[in-house]
N, C-alpha and C positions, 0 to 999 in steps of 0.2 A: 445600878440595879437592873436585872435584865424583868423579863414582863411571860415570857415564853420558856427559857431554859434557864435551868438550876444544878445547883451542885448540890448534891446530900449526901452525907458521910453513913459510912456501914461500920459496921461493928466485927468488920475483919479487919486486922490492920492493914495499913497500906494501900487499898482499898475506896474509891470513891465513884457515885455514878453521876452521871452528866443524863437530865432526866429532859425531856420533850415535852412540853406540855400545850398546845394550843390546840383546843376545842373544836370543830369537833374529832378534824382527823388529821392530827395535826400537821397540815399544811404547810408548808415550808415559802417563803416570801422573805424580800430583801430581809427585814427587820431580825425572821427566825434566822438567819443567813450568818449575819453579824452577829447575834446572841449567842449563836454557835460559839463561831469565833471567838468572842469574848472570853468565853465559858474554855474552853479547847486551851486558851492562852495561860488563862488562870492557872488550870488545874496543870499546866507545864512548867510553870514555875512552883509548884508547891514539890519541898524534899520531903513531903512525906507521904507524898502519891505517888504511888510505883505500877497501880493496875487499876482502868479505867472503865465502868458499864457503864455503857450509850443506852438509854432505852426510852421508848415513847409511852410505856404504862401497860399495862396487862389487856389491854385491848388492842390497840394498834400503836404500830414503829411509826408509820408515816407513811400518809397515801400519795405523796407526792407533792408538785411544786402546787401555789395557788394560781388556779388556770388562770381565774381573774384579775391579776397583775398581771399576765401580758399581753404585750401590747398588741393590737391588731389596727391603729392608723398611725398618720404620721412615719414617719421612717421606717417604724418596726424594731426598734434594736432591743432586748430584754438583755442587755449585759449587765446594768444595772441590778439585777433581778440575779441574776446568775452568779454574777463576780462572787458575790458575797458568801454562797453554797461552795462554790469553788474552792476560797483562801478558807473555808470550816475543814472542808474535808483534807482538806492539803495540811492541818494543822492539828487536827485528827492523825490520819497518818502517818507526819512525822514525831509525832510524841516520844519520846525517849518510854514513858511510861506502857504496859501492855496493852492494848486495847479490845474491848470485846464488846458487840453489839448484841443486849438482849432480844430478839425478834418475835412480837407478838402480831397476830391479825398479817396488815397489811404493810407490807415494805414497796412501794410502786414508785416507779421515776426516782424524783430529788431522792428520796426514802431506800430505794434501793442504792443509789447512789451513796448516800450517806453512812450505809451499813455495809458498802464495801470497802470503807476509808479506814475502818476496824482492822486489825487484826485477825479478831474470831467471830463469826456470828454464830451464837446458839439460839434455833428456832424451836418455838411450839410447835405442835404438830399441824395446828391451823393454820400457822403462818403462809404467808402468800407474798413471791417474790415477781419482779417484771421491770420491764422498760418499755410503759406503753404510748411513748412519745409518736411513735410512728404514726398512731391510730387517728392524730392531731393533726397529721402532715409536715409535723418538725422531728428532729433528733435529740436524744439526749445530750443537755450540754453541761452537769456536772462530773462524767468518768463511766456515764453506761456507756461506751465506745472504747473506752479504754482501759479501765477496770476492770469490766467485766472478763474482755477475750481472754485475761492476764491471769482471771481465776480459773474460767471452764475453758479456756481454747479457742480460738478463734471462730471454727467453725459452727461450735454453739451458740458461740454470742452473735454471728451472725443473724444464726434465724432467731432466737430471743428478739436482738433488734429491729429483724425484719418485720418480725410478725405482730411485735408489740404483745404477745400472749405472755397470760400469767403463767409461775411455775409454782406447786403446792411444794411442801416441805419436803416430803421422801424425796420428789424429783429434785430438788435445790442439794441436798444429801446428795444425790448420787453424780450429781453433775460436778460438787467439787465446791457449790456456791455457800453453800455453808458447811460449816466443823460439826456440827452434832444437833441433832432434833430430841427435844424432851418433851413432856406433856405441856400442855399450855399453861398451869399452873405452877408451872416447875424451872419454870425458864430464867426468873431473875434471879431467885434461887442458888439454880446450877452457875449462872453467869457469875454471879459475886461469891459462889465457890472454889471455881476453873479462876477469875482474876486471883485470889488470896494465893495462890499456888506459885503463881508469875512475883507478885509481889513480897515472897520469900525467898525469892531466887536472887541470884548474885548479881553485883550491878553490870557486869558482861552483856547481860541479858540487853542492855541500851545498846551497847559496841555490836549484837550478835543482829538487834532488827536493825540496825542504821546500814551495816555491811551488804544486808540483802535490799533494804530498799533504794540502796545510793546503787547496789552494783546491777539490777535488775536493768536499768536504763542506758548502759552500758558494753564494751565488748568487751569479751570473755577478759582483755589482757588489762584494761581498765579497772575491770570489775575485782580483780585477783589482787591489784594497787590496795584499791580502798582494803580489801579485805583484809591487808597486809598491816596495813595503816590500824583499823579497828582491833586488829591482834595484838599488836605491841599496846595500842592505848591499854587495851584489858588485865593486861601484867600489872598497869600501875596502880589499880584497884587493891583495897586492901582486901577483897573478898578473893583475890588469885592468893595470895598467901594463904586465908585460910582454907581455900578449898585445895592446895596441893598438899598443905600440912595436913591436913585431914586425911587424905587420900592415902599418906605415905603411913598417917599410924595409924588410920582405923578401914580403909578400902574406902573403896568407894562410896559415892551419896549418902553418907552419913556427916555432912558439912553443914554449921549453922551461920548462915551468913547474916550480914550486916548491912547488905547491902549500897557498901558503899565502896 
């Protein structure tokens, strides 16, 4: 039984979110780290979750790591602290399922970290994104270094990381750092509308993120292997039959898949 993160079922099929909950902003520490995890592992072995909302509640995603877990005598080492942010987001990301990070209030440090391990972030228009480890005199050490460049560019995530400044919503939009801004009200909402959409899609849809996030790391002629690779697995899907037979009598997108 985790104490911080939960799973709660919605009433789109296929469909589940993975909710944040510790008081007051929910602060992420070994413990929230691992429940992640836990929770991430869970919800990848269930065959009847296809599309996943991450969200910290209608107030805030997550302000960040708890400063007061680290360490500042003795050795110094927070890997303890870290690892465990690390193997959630790594576990988050690789999900076969879709993922999408509701974003409300504050997404800062771990919190930003955490809601670029998603697939999609849909923010409120309040929402507030950053990496302000710099401001501490340390770096990000769950994926603000390298997540980030990987969504806006290198040159922006530079100064992000440099300066430690926060970015509001429209700016996160236009930078590339999030998929879409709705009202603040509106955000879990749209989140576990946009998942129900992924989770009626064909089971390709595993073969189609695995291709991009195996071949991202990659060079071009590596990258082209795997993709070769996740192309023939897809054929053996019974959703490739029904989505050619479909195509051939009725045109296009007009295919109900099975997802499997």
């Amino acid at each position: 039984m985790t104490e911080f993160v939960r799973i709660e079922e919605t009433d789109t099929d296929g469909v589940a979110i993975m909710r944040l909950e510790r008081p007051k902003v929910n602060a992420l520490n070994s413990q929230v780290g691992a429940e992640l995890l836990a929770v991430a592992n869970e919800l990848s072995a269930r065959d009847d979750v296809r599309a996943v909302v991450v969200t910290g509640g209608p107030k805030i995603f997550a302000a960040g790591a708890d400063i007061a877990e680290f360490p500042i005598t003795g050795d110094r080492d927070p890997s303890d602290q870290v690892d465990a942010l690390i193997a959630a987001t790594f576990a988050i990301e690789n999900m076969s399922a879709i993922t999408i990070s509701a974003v409300n209030g504050y997404a800062l440090g771990g919190g930003c970290e955490l809601a670029m391990s998603s697939d999609f972030r849909i923010a409120g228009e309040g929402a507030v994104f950053g990496q302000p480890e710099i401001l501490l005199g340390i770096i990000p050490g769950a994926g603000g270094t390298q997540r980030l460049p990987r969504l806006v560019g290198i040159t922006k995530a530079k100064e992000l990381n440099y300066s430690g400044r926060m970015v509001k919503a429209d700016e996160a939009l236009e930078i590339g750092l999030v998929s879409e801004v709705v009202p603040d009200d509106k955000v879990l909402d749209r989140s576990i509308e946009l998942a129900g959409t992924y989770a009626k899609g064909p089971a390709a849809l595993a073969q189609c993120k695995r291709a991009m996030m195996e071949g991202m790391h990659v060079s071009l002629e590596e990258a082209m292997k795997i993709e070769k690779r996740e192309f023939v697995s897809a054929f053996q899907t019974d959703d490739s039959v029904i989505g050619i037979q479909s195509f051939l009598e009725n045109g296009p997108g007009k295919a109900d898949f099975t997802g499997s």
